[in-house]
matplotlib code that plots the C-alpha trace (Angstrom):
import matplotlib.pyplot as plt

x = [6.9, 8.1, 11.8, 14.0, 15.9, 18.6, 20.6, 23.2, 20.6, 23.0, 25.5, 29.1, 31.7, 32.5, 29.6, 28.5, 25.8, 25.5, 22.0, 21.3, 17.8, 15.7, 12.5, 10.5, 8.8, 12.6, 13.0, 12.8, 14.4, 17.4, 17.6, 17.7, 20.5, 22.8, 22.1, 23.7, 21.9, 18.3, 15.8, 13.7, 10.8, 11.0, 8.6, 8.0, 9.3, 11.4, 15.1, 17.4, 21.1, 23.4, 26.7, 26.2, 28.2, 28.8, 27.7, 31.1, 30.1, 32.2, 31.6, 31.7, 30.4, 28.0, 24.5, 21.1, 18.0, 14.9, 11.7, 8.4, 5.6, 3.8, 1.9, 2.8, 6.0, 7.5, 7.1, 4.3, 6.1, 8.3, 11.3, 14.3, 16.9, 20.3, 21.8, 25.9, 28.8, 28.9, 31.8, 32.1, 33.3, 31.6, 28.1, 29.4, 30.4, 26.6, 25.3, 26.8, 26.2, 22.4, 22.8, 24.2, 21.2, 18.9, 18.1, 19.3, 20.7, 17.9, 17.5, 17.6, 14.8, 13.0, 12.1, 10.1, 9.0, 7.5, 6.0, 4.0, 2.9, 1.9, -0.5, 1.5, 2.2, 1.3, 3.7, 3.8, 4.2, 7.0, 8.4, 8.5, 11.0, 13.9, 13.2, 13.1, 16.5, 17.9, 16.3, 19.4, 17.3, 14.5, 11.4, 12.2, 12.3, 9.1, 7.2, 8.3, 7.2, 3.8, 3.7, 5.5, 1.8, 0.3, -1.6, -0.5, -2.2, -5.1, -5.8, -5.4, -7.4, -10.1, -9.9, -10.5, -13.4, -15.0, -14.2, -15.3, -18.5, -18.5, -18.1, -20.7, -23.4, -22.2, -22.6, -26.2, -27.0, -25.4, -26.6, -30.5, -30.9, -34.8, -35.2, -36.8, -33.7, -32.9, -30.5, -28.0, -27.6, -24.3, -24.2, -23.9, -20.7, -19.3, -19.5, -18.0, -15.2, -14.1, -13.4, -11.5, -9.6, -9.6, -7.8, -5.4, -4.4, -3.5, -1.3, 0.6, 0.9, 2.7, 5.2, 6.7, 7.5, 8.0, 11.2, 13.2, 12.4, 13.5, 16.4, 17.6, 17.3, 20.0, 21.4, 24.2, 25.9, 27.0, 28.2, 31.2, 34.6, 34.9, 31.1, 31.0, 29.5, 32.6, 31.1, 27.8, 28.5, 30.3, 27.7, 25.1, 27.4, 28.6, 32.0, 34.9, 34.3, 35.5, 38.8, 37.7, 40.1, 40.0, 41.8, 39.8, 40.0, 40.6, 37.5, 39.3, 36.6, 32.7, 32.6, 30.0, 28.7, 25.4, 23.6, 19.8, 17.5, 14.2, 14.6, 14.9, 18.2, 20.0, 23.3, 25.1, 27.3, 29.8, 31.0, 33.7, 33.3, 32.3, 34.8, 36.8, 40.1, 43.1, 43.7, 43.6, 42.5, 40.3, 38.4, 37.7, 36.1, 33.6, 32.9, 32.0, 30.3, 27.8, 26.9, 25.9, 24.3, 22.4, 20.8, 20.2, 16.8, 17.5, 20.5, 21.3, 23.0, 25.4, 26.3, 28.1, 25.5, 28.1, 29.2, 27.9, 27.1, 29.6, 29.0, 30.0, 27.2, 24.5, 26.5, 26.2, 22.5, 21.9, 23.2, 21.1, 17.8, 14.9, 16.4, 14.5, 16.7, 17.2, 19.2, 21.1, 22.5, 25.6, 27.6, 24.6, 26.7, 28.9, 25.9, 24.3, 24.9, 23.1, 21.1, 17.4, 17.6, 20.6, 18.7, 15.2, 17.5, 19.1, 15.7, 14.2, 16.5, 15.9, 12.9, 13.5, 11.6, 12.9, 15.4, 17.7, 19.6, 22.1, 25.7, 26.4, 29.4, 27.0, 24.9, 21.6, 22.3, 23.0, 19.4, 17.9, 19.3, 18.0, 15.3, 14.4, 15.4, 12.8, 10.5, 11.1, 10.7, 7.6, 5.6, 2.5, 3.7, 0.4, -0.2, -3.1, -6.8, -5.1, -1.8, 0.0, 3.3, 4.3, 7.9, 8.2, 9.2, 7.1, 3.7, 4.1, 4.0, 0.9, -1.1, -0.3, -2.0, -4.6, -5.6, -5.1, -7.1, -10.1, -9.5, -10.5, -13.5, -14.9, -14.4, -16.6, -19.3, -19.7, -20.0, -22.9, -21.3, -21.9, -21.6, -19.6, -16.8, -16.1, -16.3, -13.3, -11.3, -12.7, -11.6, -8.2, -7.8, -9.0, -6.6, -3.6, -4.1, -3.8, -0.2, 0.6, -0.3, 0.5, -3.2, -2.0, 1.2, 2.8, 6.0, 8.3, 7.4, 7.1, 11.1, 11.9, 10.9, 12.4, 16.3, 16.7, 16.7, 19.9, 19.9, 19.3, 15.6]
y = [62.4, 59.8, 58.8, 56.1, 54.6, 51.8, 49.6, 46.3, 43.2, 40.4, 40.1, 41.6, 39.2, 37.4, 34.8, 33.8, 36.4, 40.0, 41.9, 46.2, 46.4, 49.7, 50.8, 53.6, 56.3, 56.3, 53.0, 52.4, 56.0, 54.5, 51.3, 52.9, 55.2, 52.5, 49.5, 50.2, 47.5, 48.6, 48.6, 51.9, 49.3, 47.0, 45.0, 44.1, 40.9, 39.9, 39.8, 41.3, 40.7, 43.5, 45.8, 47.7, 51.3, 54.4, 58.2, 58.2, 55.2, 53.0, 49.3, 48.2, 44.5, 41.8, 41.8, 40.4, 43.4, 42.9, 45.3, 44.9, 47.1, 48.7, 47.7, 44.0, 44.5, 43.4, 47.0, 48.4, 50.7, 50.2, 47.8, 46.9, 44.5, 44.2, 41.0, 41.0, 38.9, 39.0, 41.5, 43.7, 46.4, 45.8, 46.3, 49.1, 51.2, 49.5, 51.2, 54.3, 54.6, 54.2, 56.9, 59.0, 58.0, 59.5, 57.4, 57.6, 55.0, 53.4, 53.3, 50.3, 47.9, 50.8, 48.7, 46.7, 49.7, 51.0, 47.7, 48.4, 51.6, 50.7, 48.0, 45.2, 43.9, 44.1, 44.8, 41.3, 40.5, 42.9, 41.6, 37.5, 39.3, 39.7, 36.9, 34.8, 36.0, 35.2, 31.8, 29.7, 26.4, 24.5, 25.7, 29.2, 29.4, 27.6, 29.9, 33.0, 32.0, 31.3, 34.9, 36.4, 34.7, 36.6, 33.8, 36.1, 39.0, 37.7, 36.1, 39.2, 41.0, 38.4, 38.9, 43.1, 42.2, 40.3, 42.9, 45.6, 44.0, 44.3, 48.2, 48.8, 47.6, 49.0, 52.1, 51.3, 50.4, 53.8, 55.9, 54.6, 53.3, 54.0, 53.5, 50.3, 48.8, 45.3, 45.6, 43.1, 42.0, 42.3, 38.7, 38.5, 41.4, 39.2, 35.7, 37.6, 39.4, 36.2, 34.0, 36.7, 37.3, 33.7, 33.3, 36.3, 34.0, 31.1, 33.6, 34.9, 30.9, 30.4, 32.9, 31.1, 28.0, 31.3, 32.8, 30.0, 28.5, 31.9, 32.2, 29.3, 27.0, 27.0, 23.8, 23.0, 19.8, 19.2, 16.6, 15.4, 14.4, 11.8, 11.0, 11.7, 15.3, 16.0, 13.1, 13.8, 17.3, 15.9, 13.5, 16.1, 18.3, 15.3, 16.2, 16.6, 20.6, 18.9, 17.1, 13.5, 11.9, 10.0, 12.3, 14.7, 18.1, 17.8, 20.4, 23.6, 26.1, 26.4, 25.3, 26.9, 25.5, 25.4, 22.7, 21.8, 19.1, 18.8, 21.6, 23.9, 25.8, 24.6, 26.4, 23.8, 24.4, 22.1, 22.9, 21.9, 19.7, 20.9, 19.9, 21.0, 22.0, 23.8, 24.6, 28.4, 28.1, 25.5, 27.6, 30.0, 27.6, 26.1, 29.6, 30.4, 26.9, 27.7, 31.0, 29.1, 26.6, 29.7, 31.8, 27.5, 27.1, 23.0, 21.3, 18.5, 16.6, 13.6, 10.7, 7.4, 4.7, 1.8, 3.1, 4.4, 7.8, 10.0, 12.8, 15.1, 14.0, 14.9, 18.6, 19.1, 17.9, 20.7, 23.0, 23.3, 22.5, 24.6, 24.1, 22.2, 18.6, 15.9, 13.3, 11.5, 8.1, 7.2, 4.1, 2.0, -0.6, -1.1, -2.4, -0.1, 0.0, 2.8, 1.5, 2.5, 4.5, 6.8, 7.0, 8.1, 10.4, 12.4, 12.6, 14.2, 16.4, 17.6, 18.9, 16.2, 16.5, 13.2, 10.4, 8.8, 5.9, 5.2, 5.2, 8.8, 6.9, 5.1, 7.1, 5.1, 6.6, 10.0, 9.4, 8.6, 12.0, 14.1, 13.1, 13.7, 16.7, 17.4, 16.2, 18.0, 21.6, 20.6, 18.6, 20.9, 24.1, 25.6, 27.0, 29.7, 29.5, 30.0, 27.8, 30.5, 31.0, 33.9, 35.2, 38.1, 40.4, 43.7, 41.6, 39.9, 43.0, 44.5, 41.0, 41.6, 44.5, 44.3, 41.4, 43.1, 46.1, 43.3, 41.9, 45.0, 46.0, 41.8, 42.7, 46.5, 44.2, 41.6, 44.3, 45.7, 48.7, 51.3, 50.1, 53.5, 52.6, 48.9, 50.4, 52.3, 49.0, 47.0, 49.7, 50.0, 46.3, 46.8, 49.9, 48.3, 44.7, 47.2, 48.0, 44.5, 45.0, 48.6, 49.9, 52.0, 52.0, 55.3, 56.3, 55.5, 52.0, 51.8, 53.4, 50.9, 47.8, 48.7, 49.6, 46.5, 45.5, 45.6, 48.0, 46.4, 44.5]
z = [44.1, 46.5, 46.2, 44.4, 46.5, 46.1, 47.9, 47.5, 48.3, 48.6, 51.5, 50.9, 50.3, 47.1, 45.6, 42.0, 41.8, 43.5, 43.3, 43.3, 43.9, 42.8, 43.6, 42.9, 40.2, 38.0, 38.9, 34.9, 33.8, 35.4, 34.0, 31.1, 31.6, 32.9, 31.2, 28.0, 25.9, 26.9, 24.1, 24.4, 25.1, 28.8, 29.2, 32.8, 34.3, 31.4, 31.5, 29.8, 28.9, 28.8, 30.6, 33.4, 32.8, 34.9, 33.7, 31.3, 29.6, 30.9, 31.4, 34.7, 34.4, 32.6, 34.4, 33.9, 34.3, 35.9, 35.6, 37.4, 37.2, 40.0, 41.8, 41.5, 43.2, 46.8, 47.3, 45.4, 43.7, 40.4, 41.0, 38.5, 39.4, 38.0, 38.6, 38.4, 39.2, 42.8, 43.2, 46.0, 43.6, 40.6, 43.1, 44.5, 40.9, 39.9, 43.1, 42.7, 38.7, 40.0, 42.3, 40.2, 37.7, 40.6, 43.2, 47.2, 49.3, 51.2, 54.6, 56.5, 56.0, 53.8, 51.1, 53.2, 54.7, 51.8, 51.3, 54.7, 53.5, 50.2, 51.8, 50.1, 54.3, 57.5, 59.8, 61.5, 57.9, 57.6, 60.9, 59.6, 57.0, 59.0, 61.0, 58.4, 57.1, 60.7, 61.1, 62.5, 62.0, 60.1, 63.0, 63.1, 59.7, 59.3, 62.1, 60.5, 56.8, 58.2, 59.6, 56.3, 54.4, 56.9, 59.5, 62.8, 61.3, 59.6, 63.2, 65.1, 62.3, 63.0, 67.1, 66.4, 64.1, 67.1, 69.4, 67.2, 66.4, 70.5, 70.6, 67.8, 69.8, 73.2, 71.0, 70.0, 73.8, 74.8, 72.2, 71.7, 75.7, 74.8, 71.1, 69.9, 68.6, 69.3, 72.7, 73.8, 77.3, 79.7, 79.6, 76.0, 75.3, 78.4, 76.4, 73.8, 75.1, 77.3, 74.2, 72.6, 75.7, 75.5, 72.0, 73.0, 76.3, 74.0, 72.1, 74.8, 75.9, 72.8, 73.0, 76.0, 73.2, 70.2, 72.3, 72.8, 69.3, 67.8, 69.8, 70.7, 73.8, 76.0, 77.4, 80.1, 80.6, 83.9, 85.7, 87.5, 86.2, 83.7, 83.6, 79.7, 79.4, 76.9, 74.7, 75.0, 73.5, 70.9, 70.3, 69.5, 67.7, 65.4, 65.9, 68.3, 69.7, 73.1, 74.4, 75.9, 78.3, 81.8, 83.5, 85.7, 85.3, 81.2, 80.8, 82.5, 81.1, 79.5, 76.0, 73.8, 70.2, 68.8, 66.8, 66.0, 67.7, 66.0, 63.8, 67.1, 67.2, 71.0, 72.2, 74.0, 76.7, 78.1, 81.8, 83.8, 86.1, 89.3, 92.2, 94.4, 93.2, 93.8, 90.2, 90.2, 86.5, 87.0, 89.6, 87.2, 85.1, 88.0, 88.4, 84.7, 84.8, 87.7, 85.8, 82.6, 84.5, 86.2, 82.4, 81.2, 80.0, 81.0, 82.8, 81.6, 84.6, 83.4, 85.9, 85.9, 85.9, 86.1, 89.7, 92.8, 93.0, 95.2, 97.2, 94.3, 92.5, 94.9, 95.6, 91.9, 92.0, 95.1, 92.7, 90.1, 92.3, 90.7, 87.3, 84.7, 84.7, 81.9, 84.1, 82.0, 83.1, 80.9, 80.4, 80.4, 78.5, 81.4, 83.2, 85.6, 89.4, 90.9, 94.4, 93.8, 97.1, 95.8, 92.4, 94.3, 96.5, 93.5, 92.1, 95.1, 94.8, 91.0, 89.5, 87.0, 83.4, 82.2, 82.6, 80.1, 80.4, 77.4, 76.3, 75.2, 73.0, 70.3, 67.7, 69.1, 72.5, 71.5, 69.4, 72.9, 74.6, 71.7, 71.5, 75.0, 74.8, 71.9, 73.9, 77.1, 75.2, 72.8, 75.2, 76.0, 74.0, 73.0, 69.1, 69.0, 67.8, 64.6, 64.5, 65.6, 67.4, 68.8, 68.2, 68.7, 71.9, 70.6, 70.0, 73.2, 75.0, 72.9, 73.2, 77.3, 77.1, 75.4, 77.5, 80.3, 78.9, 78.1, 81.2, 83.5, 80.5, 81.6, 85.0, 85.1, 82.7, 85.8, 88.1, 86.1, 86.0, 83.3, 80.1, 78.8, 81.1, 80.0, 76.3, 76.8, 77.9, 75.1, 72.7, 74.1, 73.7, 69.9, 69.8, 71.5, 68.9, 66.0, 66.9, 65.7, 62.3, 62.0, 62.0, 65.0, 64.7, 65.2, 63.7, 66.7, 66.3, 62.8, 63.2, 65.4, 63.8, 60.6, 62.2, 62.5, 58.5, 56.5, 53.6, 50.9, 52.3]

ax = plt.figure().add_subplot(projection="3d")
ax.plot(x, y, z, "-o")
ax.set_aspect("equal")
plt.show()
């Protein structure tokens, strides 16, 4: 008989409600024996009103009980909440009175585990779990309930159905070379196989776009002194994280917050300004500066639009050549100054993916910066076949080689060669896109996705 395991399913600290979750064959058994209230008949998915009490009959605290009947569960198997005030201790003598009751602690992530196994998921299913729960802002969050309905796997599903169609008939042309079965050409498992390979290009595409909206899109002011970097930040944080004075120098090290733009989560970075300096602490900070400004996925390069530009500005712009570049001119409402040959100059000098004049001061200008900023990262990020985004590191690497594996089975078909050798690639590729949704999975991975749950999911 499979276990009963248990776990704490609401984060420790103190909150309004705590849950213990249950699952398993005694899942009921042991709602019984602590909940001192329960009637000898449950009747799944209503809830119940009673104390929670350990093996000596002790009351440990109020809680609501939950039962619901396999197979209708998150996991498949019998499931009983209890529902208590949300007391590290009072879970923890609930936890152990369960235990005691007969079930184990769970391992991490092994209710959604046994949720996989039980066919309730797939495993990209199982995988939009915990990055849903980590979702820092609106888009990530959106992405990975798309995935937790299932529309990655039912699209890779659809791709192996294609490609297995594909092998079937390789086999018939194999197997019955002289029979009088209806044969299909080289030209036709070719058509075929490139608009798969084609779909699984698109979904590589999009996890370019998938990484940083998961993880967050890492941006670096920079800029000389007193052009307004400090304000922009605080601008888009919509607060003062950074000290704003006119005296050079006031930002002496990188400042690191993180906000949202779009719904995307962005890690800001504020640098110091890059000069030269005899400051010994100030050095340290241009230093720290040009490393951020080295792992940024887009500088964003502040100057003084009511001046000239210095010299300063255009070793700054040298800098961070090769970098993606929103050039940002501030203090628009000064009235702006800038020669058209020194603005064409520092643009020659940038790979430049947008220009913003504005005053980073006003709420409209910030609006202006933001949105560019949006717009530099969604403009031309490619969804799948199937409105998918990709998200995720390990299905990156599978799609990459499956492709690559229907890649070289496209290649041996133009060649003519024999039709037994592009098979194997084509079934590789149909092999390899089953990892993704756990139909060939092996237990390594299987171990490795689910270590990085918490216990009680």
């Amino acid at each position: 008989m499979a276990d009963t395991i248990a776990a704490i399913a609401t984060p420790l600290g103190e909150g309004g409600v705590g849950i213990v979750r249950v699952s398993g064959p005694n899942s009921l058994s042991i709602m019984k024996s602590i909940y001192r209230e329960c009637p000898d008949e449950v009747i799944p998915r209503h809830v119940y009103y009673g104390h929670a009490v350990d093996n000596k009959g002790t009351v440990i605290d109020d809680m609501v009980s939950i039962y619901m009947k396999a197979p209708h569960t998150f996991t498949g198997d019998d499931v009983v909440e209890f529902q208590a005030h949300g007391s590290n201790v009072s879970l923890k003598l609930i936890l152990r009175s369960v235990i005691a009751s007969g079930a184990r602690l769970a391992d991490p992530g092994e209710f959604t585990k046994n949720a996989f196994l039980n066919g309730r998921l797939d495993l990209s299913q199982a995988e939009a779990v915990i990055d849903l729960i980590k979702a820092r802002s609106e888009k990530p969050l959106s992405i990975a309930s798309e995935q937790l309905n299932g529309s990655l796997g039912q699209e890779i599903i659809d791709i192996r159905n294609h490609i297995k169609d594909v092998l079937a008939q390789m086999a018939v042309n194999i197997d019955f070379p002289d029979e009088d079965i209806e044969q299909v050409s080289y030209d036709e498992f070719l058509a075929e196989l490139m608009k798969q390979q084609g779909r699984l290009g698109k979904l590589i595409k999009s996890a370019e776009f998938g990484k940083l909206a998961r993880e967050g899109i890492k941006l670096a002011l920079v800029g000389r002194t007193n052009v307004g970097k400090s304000s922009l930040m605080n601008g888009l944080l919509g607060e003062d994280r950074a000290i704003v004075t006119n005296i050079p120098g006031t930002t002496r090290d990188t400042i690191e917050e993180s906000a949202t733009i779009g719904g995307y989560p962005i890690v800001i970075v504020d640098t110091a300004g890059i000069r030269d300096t005899d400051d010994v602490i100030e050095q340290i900070g241009i230093e720290r500066s040009k490393s951020q400004i080295d792992i940024a996925d887009l500088v964003v390069m502040v100057i003084d639009g009511s001046g000239c530009l210095e010299d300063e500005d255009f070793e700054i712009a040298q800098h961070i050549e090769g970098k993606q570049v929103l050039l940002v001119i501030n203090k628009e409402d000064l009235g702006i100054n800038i020669s058209e040959s020194e603005f064409e100059r520092i643009k020659s000098i940038l790979n430049c993916k947008g220009v913003v004049y504005t005053t980073v001061k006003t709420i409209e200008g910030i609006g202006r910066v933001r949105e560019a900023i949006e717009n530099i990262f969604t403009e031309g990020f490619v969804k799948s076949d199937g409105g998918n985004i990709v998200t995720n590191e390990r299905h990156k690497e599978a799609l990459v080689r499956a492709s690559e594996s229907l890649t070289q089975g496209i290649e041996l078909l133009e060649m003519c060669e024999p039709l037994e050798i592009a098979e194997i690639e084509a079934r590789d590729a149909f092999q390899i896109l089953g990892e993704i949704i756990g139909e060939t999975a092996n237990e390594e991975i299987l171990d490795t996705v689910f270590s990085k749950f918490c216990l009680g999911k």
